[in-house]
N, C-alpha and C positions, 0 to 999 in steps of 0.2 A: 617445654618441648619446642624445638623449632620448628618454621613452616617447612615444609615440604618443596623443593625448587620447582620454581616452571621453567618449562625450555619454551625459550622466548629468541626468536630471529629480530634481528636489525638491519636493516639497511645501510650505508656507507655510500657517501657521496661526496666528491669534491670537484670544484671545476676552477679555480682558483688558487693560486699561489704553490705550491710545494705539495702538489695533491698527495702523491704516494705517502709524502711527513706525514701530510695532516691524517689520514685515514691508520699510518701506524700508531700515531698516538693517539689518537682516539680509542683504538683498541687497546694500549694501557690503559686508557684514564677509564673505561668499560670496565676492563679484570681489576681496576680500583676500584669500583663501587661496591660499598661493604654488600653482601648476601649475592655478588652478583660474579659466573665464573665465566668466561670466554672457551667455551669448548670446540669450537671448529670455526675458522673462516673460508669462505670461497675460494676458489681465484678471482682477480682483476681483472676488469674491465672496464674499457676506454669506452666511451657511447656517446655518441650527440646529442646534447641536449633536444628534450621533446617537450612541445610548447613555449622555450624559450630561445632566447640566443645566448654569446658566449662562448668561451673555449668549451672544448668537450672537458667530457665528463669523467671522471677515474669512480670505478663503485664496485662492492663489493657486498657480502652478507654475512654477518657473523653469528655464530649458534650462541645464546648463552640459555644458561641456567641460572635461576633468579629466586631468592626467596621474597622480593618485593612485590608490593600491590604494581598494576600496570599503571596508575598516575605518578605514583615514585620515580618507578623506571625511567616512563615520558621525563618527570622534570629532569632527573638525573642525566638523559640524554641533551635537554637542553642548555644544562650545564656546562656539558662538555663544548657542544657546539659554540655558547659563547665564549670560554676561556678559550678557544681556537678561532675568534673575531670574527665568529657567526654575525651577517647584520638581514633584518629583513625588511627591506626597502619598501618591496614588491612581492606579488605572488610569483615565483618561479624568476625569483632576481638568482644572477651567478652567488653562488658560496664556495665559500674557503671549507666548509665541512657540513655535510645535512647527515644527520641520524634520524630514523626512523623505526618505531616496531611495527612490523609487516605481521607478524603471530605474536599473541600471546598464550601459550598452550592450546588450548580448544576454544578460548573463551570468544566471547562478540559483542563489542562492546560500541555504543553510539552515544558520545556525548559531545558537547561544544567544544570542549579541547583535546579530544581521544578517539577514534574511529578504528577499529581492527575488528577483522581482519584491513590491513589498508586500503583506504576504497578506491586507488587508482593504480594497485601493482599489478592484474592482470594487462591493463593496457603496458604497460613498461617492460620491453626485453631486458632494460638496466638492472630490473629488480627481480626478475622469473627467471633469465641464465642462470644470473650465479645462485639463486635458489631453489635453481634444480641440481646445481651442482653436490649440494648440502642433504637433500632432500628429493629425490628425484617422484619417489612414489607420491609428495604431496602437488606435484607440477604437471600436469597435463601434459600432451604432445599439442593437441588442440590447442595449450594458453601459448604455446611455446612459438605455435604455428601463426598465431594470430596478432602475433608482435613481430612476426620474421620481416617484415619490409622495417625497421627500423635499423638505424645504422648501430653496429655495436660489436667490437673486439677482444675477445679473450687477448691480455695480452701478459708476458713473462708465465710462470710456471706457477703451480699451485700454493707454492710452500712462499709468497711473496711476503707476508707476515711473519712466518716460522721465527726465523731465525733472532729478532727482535725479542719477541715476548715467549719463547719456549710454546706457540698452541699448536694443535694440529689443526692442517688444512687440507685440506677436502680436494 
């Protein structure tokens, strides 16, 4: 019998080279990973880097649905980031593409290479817009409120993925 999918959020980031490419393929090479389905992405947003420097930031959130354990998942995401010349110098160095799981279903998990719920996305408007976008009822006005002095632009229309890979977007 197969497992059961979890609905699992990811984050999207790029501040680096051809950002919009790099965050649509990403989302292919995501709806490639076997037991793993892309069912809704955010809209885009532009955002300044917070705690680093560098070009701004293009990011986004995408729903999936996963029959993987969440260390799978994690490495499978780190996969993609380096076949997209992920390098990590530095804590909070510019990248060409960051994936992240912000939710794993309900689950809470604390270990040396896995922390979720993510343990710096209520600081981040980068990563609470667009996943209030997705998800409104799990987003506070409060978290929303509490990230408002950070710079960050919805920018182009919902459907910025759409047309590439057939998903719906939020």
């Amino acid at each position: 019998m197969a497992a059961k999918p979890t609905l699992a959020y990811v984050g999207l980031g790029a501040n680096l080279g051809e950002r919009e490419a790099a965050l649509r393929a990403a989302l292919l090479a995501l709806g490639e990973v076997p037991g793993t389905q892309v069912l809704r992405v955010s809209p885009l947003y532009r955002s300044a880097p917070v705690d680093a420097g560098g070009p701004d930031y293009l990011n986004a959130v995408a729903e999936v649905a996963t029959t993987l354990e969440p260390m799978a998942l994690l490495h499978m995401l780190q996969t993609i980031e380096h076949a997209a010349g992920r390098e990590r110098p530095y804590r909070n160095a510019p990248r060409t593409l960051d994936l992240d799981i912000l939710w794993f279903g309900d689950q809470v998990i604390d270990t040396p290479e896995l922390t979720v719920p993510h343990p710096r996305m209520a600081e981040r408007a980068f990563v609470l817009r667009p996943l209030a976008d997705l998800v409104t009822q799990r987003v506070s006005a409060a978290s929303l409120q509490s990230v408002a002095s950070q710079a960050i632009e919805r920018v182009g229309d919902a459907g910025w993925a759409d047309g590439a890979m057939g998903l719906k977007c939020s």
